[in-house]
Each structure stands twice: as structure tokens, then as C-alpha cells.
Phi, psi and omega in degrees: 000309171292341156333285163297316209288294194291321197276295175350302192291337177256316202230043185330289181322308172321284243269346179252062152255341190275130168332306190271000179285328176338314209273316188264106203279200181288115199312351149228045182264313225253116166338281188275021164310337197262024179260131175333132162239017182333312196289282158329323191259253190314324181287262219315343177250344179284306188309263218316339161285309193216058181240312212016080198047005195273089165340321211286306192320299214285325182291347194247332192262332176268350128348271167288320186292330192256020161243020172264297159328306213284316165315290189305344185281337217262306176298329194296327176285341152303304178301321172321296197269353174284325133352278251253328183250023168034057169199133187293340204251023134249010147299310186296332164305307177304307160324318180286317180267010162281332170255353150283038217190076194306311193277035182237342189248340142312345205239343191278005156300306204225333150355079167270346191262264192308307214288347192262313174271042169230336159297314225260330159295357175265321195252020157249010161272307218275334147318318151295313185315302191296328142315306204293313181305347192186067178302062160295182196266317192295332171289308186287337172284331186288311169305028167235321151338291181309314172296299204297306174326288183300346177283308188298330201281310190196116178344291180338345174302329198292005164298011189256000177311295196322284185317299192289330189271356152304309188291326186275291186289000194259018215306143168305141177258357172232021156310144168262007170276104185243134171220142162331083175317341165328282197285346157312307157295338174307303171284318170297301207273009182262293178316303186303339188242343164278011172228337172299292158002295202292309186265039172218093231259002131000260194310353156295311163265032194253138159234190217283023353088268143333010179229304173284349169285343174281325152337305187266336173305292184307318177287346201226029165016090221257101173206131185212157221163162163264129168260099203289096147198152228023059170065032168243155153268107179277156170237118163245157013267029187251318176248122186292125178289127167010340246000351166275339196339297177292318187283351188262289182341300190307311179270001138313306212255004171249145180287138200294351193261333160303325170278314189317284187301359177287308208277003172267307215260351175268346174298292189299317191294326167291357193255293255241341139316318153328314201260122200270001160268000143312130187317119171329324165296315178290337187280325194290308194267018175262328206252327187261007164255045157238313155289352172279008171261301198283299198299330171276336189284352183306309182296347183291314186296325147270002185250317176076087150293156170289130198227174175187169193024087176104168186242049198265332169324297188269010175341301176308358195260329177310339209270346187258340169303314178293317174302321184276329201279344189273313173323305171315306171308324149314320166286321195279323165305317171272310163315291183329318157311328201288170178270017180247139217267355131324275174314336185280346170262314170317272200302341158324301202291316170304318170297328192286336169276351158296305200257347149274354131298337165283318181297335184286341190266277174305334178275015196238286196320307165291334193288316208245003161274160048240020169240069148348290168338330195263005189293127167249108206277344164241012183269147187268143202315310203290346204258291160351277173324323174270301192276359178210163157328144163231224208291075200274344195239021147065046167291320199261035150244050127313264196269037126302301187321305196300306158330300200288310207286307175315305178230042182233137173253001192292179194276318175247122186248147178258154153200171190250181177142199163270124208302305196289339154310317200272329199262359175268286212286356177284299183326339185280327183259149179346165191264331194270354171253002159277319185297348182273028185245149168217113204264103172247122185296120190269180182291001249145130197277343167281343192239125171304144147322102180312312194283325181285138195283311179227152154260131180264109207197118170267011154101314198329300184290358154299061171026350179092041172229100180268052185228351211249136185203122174316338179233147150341122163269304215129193187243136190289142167238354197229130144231126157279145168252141194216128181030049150093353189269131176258094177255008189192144184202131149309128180229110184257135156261000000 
């Protein structure tokens, strides 16, 4: 759609030559226009080259490009912590545990929203940092690259205003470079709103009346639903989700020896701020991955923004969770060395229990792909199951679909389900097993369809109680299990 907006403005003619422009509405016509396209915007012209409409094609190529994003976020936090603890091989940890963070290296597939704009917010920290040590201009234009990109991607970037322009108007005292931090900061925010502008073609038809109402839409999300957690169903924006929400997600969803050193590395970087023989780098990344951990979940906390499936909204904040958790391990490492014979045994034993929990960790990651996604790290399936979200982005109605087309032989097979899952993962398959699927729409997204032989259904939207269905589904033939989690199941009549 922004697509069509932009080819309009240079390549009119073209664009009504095209079969399909019809189909595509008017850039303020389209809900979700005000949503970011850094991402989105090169995958729609790379399918158009060399996809040629083939879905399948196109879903496999938009694959490797957001797991590519996902690469590049796992080096900018390698570089981040080889900096901050000055040693390359506890950057490379930090890295390792970070793609060791099962629904993060699950979601690093298909994610196009969190997992790209949480890559893409790490390597504009690791830009600033990298500004910040030698502020040349060729530096300060990349890091303003780096904000825009993360601005285009999910509004929530201009939260890097906040983190550079302090750090930026703040000069390094041992940079060899010295420039008027003013115009410095000055240049960044000039560069950063002329390329955010530029790479977002929205913000091309609005005028300023029309920008700030789009402003507040993005801060204020107009989305409403049921939210499963700890076995309540909130209906938002009718019901307020918690103040805890996010921190008890983030810590279901992390392997516990990882919050634990996080939450030792949230000790030391404030006892280490403090301390005035620290290096000015260290001190300088220490005070900012502390606030790129602390200031959103605060803000979360007081504003009550609207949130859903998950704590994935806050997804950018982990890449600083990780950084604090190899810190915490780094102390627990330097203890062990000390001369108090309490630490040399204590901190041994703690480290040796990070890492048969990270191996515990990657064999659970295999056991359960490609559904990660669904990981709890200390919760037992039937407890999971009751109390939070499971397969919220409808991975595993791939293969329930595949499953039907393997053992039903008839020429036309009917099923039911939630419409819009079915009709993104029916895309994923050969053209000659979409055509034998015929999809019937029930009166309700909870209730099967009467006319259909099956139902598909991964539960989430079922209040997180899958036993419970306005109607007979029929009898299940099919189930997955993803680590021991009953997240999807076939229904035959």
C-alpha cells in the first residue's frame, strides 16, 4: 500500500497498468498505515522481483530476511558487551545467550515487528556507544541511521532520543576526537528526522493536523481483545492489565539462571556507577543499559500502554537484560578467583548451574521445534497452559493443515477455524494442496462451522481453557505437543 503511494507519486501510469492495484487501498484509507515500513517496504519490492506472486516463495524469502535482522541484532549485543566487560569472549557469550533464549530464537523467523525492531534497537545502542567514543560526524550520521531505521520499524524507537541526547550533549573526556557536543547533538537530530521522513512514505501525506492525530493513535494503540494471564481473561481496554504483567512474562519465559545473573548485574552496574575509577565507557554503558532495561518497563508500568500476546511489545529491552545477565556472571567469575574461601566454592558451583541450564536449555529448544515460542521455563505444561497465552501467532496451523491434506484423500476437503491464521499458513503450502482446501467461515471465530469435516484450533483464543467450545467440534484426531504443552489440535466430524 505505501508501495502503491510512492510508485503513484513518480510512476503514475504504471501503477494503474498494474492488475492488482485496485486491490490495494489508499494509504489513508489502510487502518494500519501509521505503522512502520523499514522492514516491510524492501521485503514487498524484493517478492515483487523475484517472488513472482508465488506465496509460498514469498513466505520463505521473508523468512531468511527477518532472520538475517535477527543476526545482525545478536552482533550489535556482541559488540555492545565485548566493549562494556572488555573481553571479546564475553561478548560472544552474551550472544550465545541470547540466541539461546528459546521464543526469541523462535520468533526470529517470522517475528517482523518485535524480533526486527529489538535487532534494530540494539545496533542503534551499539551505535551510540560507537559515536559516543569518537564522535566524527561519519559516526554521528550512522547512528542517526540506526534511530531511524528503528523509528520506521515501530514508532517506540524515538525512545533512542531519550538514551543519545544526553550521552551526545555529555562528551566523552578521553575521545580523540573533540566536537561542540551542541552541534553535535544538533546533527544527530537533524539527520535522525530527515531519514526518519524519508524512510516512512505515511509521513509524506499528512499534514501537521494529520501527524499529530497519527502521533497519538501510535501511542495510544486502538486495540481490543481477550488477554489470558494467570488464569484470568482480561478484555482490554475495558479491563486494565496489571503492573506486573511484563515482569512476570519476561521471567516465565527466561531460563531462571539468566534472571537470576541479570539480577546480580543489575547490583553491580549501579555499585559500579558509583565508583569513580571506572572507565568512562564502562561507566557510560553500564548507566545506559540500565536505563534501556528499567525506563520502559517503568513506563509500561505507569501509563498502562495497551499490550497483548505476551510481553513481545517489550521484546527491545532483553538485548540489555542479557548484557546485565553476562555482567552478573562476570562477577560471579571474579569472585571465584578471590581469596575468600566462600566464594571460591559458592561462585564455582553458581556458574556450573548457568551452564547446565543453558545446555538444558538448547535440548528443550530442539525437543520443541520449531515451537519455541511456547517456552516456560519453569512452569509445568498443565500450570502454562492454564495460566498464560500459548501459540498466540498461530505457528502450528502449518502442520494441523498439512496433517489434513496427508490423510483425508478426498478431492475437496472443508474445515473451519480462525480465519486469518489459516489463510497465512495455507500460503506456505504447494499451490496444488491449496487448491484441494475449502475454508468455511463460521458465525463466530469460537465456534465450528456445522458445514465443515474439520476443525483447527490452537486454543489461545478459547479464554486458555481448550476443553471448553460453544459447540461439539467433533472428535480430535490430530494433536501437537510442543515440550510436553498441548498447543494444537484437529477436529474431525
Amino acid at each position: 500500500m505505501q508501495i502503491k503511494y510512492v510508485a503513484q507519486l513518480f510512476f503514475p501510469e504504471k501503477v494503474q497498468q498494474q492488475p492488482s492495484a485496485a486491490l490495494i487501498p489508499d494509504i489513508r484509507q489502510f487502518k494500519d498505515s501509521d505503522h512502520g515500513v523499514a522492514f516491510e517496504l524492501p521485503l514487498a519490492v524484493l517478492s515483487f522481483v523475484f517472488t513472482h506472486n508465488d506465496s509460498r516463495a514469498f513466505y520463505f524469502m521473508r523468512h531468511l530476511c527477518n532472520f538475517f535482522v535477527f543476526v545482525l541484532g545478536v552482533y550489535a549485543l556482541y559488540t555492545l558487551a565485548r566493549w562494556y566487560l572488555r573481553d571479546w569472549r564475553w561478548g560472544l557469550l552474551a550472544a550465545v545467550l541470547l540466541v539461546l533464549s528459546p521464543r526469541f530464537f523462535a520468533e526470529a523467523f517470522y517475528n517482523s515487528k518485535d524480533i526486527v525492531f529489538m535487532a534494530c534497537f540494539a545496533m542503534s545502542m551499539a551505535t551510540l556507544v560507537y559515536a559516543w567514543q569518537r564522535p566524527t560526524t561519519a559516526r554521528i550520521l550512522l547512528h542517526a541511521l540506526a534511530t531511524a531505521l528503528a523509528v520506521d520499524v515501530r514508532a517506540q524507537g524515538v525512545l533512542l532520543f531519550l538514551f543519545s541526547l544526553p550521552l551526545l550533549l555529555l562528551a566523552n573526556p578521553l575521545a580523540t576526537v573533540r566536537q561542540n557536543p551542541l552541534k553535535t547533538a544538533t546533527l544527530y537530530v537533524g539527520a535522525s528526522l530527515a531519514l526518519i521522513v524519508a524512510g516512512w512514505p505515511y509521513l509524506w501525506s499528512l499534514s501537521f493536523a494529520e501527524l499529530w492525530q497519527a502521533s497519538d493513535k501510535i501511542s495510544h494503540y486502538p486495540w481490543s481483545g481477550p488477554v489470558l494471564y494467570l488464569g484470568h481473561v482480561f478484555r482490554v481496554p475495558t479491563e486494565q492489565l496489571p503492573w506486573h504483567y511484563i515482569p512476570v512474562w519476561l521471567f516465565v519465559t527466561t531460563p531462571v539462571t539468566y534472571s537470576l545473573a541479570a539480577g546480580l548485574g543489575i547490583i553491580g552496574a549501579i555499585l559500579a556507577i558509583t565508583r569513580t575509577q571506572h572507565l568512562p565507557l564502562q561507566r557510560c554503558i553500564n548507566l545506559l543499559t540500565l536505563l534501556w532495561l528499567l525506563l520502559p518497563l517503568g513506563i509500561v508500568i505507569v501509563f498502562h500502554p495497551i499490550l497483548y500476546n505476551g510481553w513481545r511489545h517489550l521484546y527491545f529491552i532483553y538485548p540489555a537484560f542479557i548484557l546485565l545477565a553476562v555482567h552478573g556472571l562476570k562477577l560471579l567469575y571474579q569472585a571465584a578467583k578471590s581469596a575468600a574461601l566462600f566464594w571460591r566454592v559458592v561462585a564455582p558451583v553458581l556458574l556450573l548451574i548457568t551452564g547446565a541450564e543453558a545446555g538444558y536449555t538448547l535440548w528443550r529448544m530442539a525437543k520443541a521445534h520449531p515451537y519455541e515460542n511456547v517456552y516456560f521455563s519453569f512452569l509445568s505444561p498443565q500450570k502454562a497452559e492454564q495460566l498464560f497465552e500459548l501459540d498466540y501467532w498461530g505457528l502450528s496451523y502449518r502442520e494441523g493443515l498439512e496433517w489434513v491434506l496427508a490423510h483425508d484423500t478426498t478431492q475437496t476437503i472443508t474445515f473451519c477455524g480462525k480465519g486469518g491464521y489459516l489463510e497465512n499458513n495455507s500460503l506456505l503450502l504447494p499451490v496444488e494442496q491449496r487448491a484441494r482446501l475449502l475454508f468455511i467461515p463460521s458465525d463466530t471465530y469460537a465456534s465450528p462451522s456445522a458445514k465443515a469435516r474439520y476443525f483447527l484450533t490452537a486454543y489461545h483464543y478459547y479464554g486458555g481453557k481448550p476443553q471448553h467450545y460453544p459447540v461439539d467440534p467433533g472428535q480430535e484426531v490430530y494433536t501437537i505437543y510442543a515440550d510436553g504443552l498441548r498447543i494444537f489440535s484437529v477436529f474431525r466430524r
